[in-house]
C-alpha positions as CSV (number, residue, x, y, z in Angstrom):
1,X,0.0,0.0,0.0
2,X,1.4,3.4,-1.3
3,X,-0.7,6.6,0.2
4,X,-0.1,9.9,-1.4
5,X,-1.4,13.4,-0.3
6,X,-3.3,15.7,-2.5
7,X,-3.9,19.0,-0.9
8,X,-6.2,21.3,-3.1
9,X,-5.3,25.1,-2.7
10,X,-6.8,26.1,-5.7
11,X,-9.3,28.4,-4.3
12,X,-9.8,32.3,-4.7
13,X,-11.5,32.7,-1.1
14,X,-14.5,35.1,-2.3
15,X,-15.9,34.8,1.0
16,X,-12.4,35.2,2.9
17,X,-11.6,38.2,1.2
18,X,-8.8,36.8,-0.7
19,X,-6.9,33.4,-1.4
20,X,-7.4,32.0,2.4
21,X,-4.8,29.3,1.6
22,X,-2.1,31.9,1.7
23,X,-3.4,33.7,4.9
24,X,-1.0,33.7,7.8
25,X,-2.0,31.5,11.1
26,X,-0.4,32.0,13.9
27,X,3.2,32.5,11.6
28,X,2.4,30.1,9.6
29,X,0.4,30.1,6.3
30,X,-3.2,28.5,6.5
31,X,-1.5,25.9,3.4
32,X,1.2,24.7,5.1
33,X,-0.1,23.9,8.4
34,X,-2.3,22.0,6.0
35,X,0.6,20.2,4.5
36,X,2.3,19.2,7.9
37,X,-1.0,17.9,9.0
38,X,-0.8,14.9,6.5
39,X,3.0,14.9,6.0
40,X,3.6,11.7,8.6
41,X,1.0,9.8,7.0
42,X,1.7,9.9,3.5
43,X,4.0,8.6,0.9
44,X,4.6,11.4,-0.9
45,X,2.6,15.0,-1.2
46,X,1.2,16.9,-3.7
47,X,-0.5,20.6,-3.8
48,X,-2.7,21.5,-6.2
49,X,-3.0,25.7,-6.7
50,X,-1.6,29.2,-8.6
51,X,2.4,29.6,-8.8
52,X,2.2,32.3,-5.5
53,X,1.8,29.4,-3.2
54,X,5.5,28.7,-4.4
55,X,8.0,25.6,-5.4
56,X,7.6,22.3,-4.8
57,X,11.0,23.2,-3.1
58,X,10.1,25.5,-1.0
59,X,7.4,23.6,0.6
60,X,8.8,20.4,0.9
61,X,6.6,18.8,-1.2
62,X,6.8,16.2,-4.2
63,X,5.0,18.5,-6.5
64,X,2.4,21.6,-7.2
65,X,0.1,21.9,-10.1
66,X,-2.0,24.4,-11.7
67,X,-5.6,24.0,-10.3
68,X,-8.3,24.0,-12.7
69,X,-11.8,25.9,-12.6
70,X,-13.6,24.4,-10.3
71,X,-12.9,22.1,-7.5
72,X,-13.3,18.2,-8.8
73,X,-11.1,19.6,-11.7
74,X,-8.3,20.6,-9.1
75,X,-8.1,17.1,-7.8
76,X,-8.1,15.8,-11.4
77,X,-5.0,17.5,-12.4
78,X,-3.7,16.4,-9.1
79,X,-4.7,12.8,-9.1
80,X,-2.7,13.1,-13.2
81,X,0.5,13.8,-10.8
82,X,0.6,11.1,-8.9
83,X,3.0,8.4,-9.2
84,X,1.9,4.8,-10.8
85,X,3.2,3.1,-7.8
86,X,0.1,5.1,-5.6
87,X,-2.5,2.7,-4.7
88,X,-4.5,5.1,-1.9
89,X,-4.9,9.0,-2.0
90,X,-6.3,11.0,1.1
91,X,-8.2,14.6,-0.2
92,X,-7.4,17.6,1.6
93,X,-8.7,20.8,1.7
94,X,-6.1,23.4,2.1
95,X,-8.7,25.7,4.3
96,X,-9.0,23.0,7.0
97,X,-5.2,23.8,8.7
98,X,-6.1,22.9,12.2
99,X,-6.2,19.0,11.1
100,X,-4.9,16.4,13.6
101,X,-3.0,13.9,13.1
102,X,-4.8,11.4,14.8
103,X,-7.8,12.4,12.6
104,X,-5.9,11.6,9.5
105,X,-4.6,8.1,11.3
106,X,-8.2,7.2,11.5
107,X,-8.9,7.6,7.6
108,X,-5.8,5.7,7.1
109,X,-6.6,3.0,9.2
110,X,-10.0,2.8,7.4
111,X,-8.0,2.1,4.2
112,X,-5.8,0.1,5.7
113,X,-8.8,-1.9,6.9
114,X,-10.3,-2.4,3.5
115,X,-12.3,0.5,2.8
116,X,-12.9,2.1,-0.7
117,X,-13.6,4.9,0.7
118,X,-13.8,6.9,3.6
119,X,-14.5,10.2,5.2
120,X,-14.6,12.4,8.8
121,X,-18.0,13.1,9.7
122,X,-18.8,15.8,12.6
123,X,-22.8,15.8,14.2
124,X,-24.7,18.3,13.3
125,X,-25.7,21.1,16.3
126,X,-27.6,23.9,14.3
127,X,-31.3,23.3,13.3
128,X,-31.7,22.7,10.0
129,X,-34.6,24.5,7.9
130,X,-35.3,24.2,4.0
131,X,-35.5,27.1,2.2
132,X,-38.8,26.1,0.7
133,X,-39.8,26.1,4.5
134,X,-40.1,23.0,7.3
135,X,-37.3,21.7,9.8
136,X,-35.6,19.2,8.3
137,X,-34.7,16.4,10.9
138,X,-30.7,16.4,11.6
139,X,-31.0,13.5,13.3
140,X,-29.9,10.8,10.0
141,X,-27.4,13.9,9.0
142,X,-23.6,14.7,9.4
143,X,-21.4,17.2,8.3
144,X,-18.6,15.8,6.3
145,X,-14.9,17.1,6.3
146,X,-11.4,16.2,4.9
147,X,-9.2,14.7,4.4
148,X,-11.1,12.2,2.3
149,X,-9.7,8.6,1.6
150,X,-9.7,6.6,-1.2
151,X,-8.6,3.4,-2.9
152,X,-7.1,4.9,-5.5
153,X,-8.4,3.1,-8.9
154,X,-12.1,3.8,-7.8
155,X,-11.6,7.4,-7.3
156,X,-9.4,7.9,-11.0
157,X,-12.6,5.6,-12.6
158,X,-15.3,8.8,-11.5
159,X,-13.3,11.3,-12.4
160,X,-12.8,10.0,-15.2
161,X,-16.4,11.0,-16.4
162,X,-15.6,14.4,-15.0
163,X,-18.5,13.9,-12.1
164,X,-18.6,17.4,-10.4
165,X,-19.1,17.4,-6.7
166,X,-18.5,19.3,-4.1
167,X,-16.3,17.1,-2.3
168,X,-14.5,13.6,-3.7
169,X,-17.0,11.3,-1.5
170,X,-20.3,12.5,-3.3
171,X,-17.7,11.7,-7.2
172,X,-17.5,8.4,-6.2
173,X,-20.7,7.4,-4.6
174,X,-22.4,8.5,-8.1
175,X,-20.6,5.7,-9.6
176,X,-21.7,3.2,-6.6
177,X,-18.9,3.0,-4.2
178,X,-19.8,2.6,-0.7
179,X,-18.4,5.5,1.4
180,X,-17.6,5.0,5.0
181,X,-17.5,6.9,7.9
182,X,-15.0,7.8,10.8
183,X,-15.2,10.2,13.3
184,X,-14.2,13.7,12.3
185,X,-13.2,17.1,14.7
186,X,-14.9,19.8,15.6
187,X,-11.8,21.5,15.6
188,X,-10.7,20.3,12.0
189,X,-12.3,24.0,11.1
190,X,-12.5,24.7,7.6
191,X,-11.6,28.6,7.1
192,X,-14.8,29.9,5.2
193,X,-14.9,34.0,6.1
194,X,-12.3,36.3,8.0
195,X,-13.7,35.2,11.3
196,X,-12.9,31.8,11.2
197,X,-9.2,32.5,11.2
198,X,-9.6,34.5,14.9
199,X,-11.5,30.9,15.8
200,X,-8.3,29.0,14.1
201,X,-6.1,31.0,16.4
202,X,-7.8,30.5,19.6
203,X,-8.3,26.8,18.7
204,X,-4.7,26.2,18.1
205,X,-4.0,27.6,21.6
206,X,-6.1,24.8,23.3
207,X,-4.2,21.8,24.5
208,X,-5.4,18.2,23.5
209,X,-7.3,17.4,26.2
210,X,-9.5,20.5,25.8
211,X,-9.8,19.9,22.0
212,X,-11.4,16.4,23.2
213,X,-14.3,18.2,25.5
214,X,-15.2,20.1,22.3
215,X,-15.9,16.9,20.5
216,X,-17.1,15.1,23.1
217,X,-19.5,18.0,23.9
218,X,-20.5,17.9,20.3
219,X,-21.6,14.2,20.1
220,X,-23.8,14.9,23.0
């Protein structure tokens, strides 16, 4: 088993303000916090964005490639990069940088385990409403996060038919894999506007057994 990294950093963070992926955190920029949180678990990386994120070099990574227009065409060119000898691939969004790596040895374990798929969920705590009107019951739902795993072959088949999704689970589950889940973070914050990165801050400041009551809290 050969597991690569494909981090997508392709975005142009309308809501942010700007390219979030390039935003500094805590002295560090939002995509390579990103990068160090699947380095250990991974074969080889690579990053998927515009030329200011910077060499492959420079970021100590195997390589970086143009992104494409939207987001499942990102992790096609990136997917094209990888090498032949890559048999599993985890998904990463660059604007989740608070990732753990004990959330990212639970996806690989899944693989490892035999799944064709598999992704972090999180509960749901907001009520949900349609905008049509009516509460729709939360109870059957999750929010999903990265990183996303994958046996690699199934994943390269549904892109292959250029599927568009908003993540890589919802690609291959139009072609009829089975995607499993694991448990996800509530910390494992995905940067969407400015705010969130004063929320990134704080939540890096927390010490592991604090980042537990969150999630524990949240399951409740």
């Amino acid at each position: 088993m050969e597991i690569w990294g494909v981090v997508v950093a392709g975005g142009t963070g309308t809501r942010f303000g700007g390219p979030k992926q390039l935003a500094d955190l805590a002295g560090s920029r939002v995509v390579d916090r990103s990068i160090e949180g699947l380095r250990k678990r991974v074969d080889g990386l690579v990053v998927v964005g515009a030329a200011e994120l910077g060499s492959a070099e420079a970021m100590s990574v195997n390589t970086v490639i143009a992104g494409g227009s939207s987001r499942s065409e990102s992790v096609r060119n990136g997917l094209a990069a990888l090498p032949p000898t890559a048999t599993h691939v985890l998904i990463h969004d660059a604007a989740r940088p608070l990732v753990s790596d004990e959330l990212v040895g639970r996806v690989v374990d899944a693989l490892v385990a035999g799944s064709a798929a598999v992704v972090p969920v999180v509960p749901i705590t907001d009520t949900l409403r349609s905008v049509d009107g009516g509460t729709v019951d939360r109870s059957g739902l999750v929010g999903v996060q990265t990183p996303q795993g994958f046996e690699l072959s199934g994943l390269l088949a549904a892109h292959d038919l250029h599927i568009e999704g908003t993540d890589d689970a919802s690609v291959v589950e139009a072609v009829g894999v089975a995607v499993d889940h694991v448990p996800g973070s509530m910390a494992n914050l995905k940067l969407t506007f400015p705010h969130d990165l004063a929320v990134a801050e704080v939540l890096l400041d927390l010490a592991p057994d604090e980042l537990a009551a969150i999630d524990e809290a949240a399951g409740r």
